[in-house]
N, C-alpha and C positions, 0 to 999 in steps of 0.2 A: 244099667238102669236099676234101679229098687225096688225090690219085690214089695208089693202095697199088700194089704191083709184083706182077701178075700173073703171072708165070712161077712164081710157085713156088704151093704149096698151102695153105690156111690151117689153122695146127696149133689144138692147142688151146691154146696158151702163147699167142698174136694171139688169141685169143678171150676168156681171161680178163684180159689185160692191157688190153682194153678196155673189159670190164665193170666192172674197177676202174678206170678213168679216169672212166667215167660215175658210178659210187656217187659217186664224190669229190666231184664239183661240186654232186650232188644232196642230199650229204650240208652243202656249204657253206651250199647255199640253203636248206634245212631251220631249220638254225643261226641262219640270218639272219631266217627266220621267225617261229621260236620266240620272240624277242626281241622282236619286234614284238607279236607275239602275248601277253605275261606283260604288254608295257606297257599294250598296252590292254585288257587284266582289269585291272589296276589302277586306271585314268580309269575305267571302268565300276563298279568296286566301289564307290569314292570317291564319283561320280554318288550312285550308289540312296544310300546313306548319307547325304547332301545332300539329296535328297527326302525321305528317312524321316523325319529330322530335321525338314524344314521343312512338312510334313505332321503331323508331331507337335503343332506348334508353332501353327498355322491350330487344330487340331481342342481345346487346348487353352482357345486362345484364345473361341470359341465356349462353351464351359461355362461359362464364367467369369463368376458373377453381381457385378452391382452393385448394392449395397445404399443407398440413401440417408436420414440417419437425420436429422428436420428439429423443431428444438424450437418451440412455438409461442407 
């Protein structure tokens, strides 16, 4: 951390000048989140859709009569 200069007193202009330092980065990392974050609801969505599908697909499968017609 950096030594600030003592002798004088801290206004309020050094107090919000660094509360906006701080939003900034928090606001980058945020950003950076959020991206990450939309990608994978996406791999997620796609997933379930993948299993519904392939689930669909088993449960159809099981109904599915076979008739066998034999002349004699």
């Amino acid at each position: 951390m950096a030594r600030t200069d003592t002798s004088r007193p801290i206004t309020r202009d050094d107090i919000e000048a660094k509360l906006r330092e701080i939003q900034g980065t928090t606001e980058a990392g945020a950003d950076a989140a959020r991206g990450a974050g939309l990608a994978a609801a996406v791999v997620g969505l796609l997933l379930a859709l993948l299993v519904a599908y392939l689930i669909g697909r088993r449960k159809g499968r099981k109904r599915r009569t076979v008739v066998e017609i034999r002349r004699l």
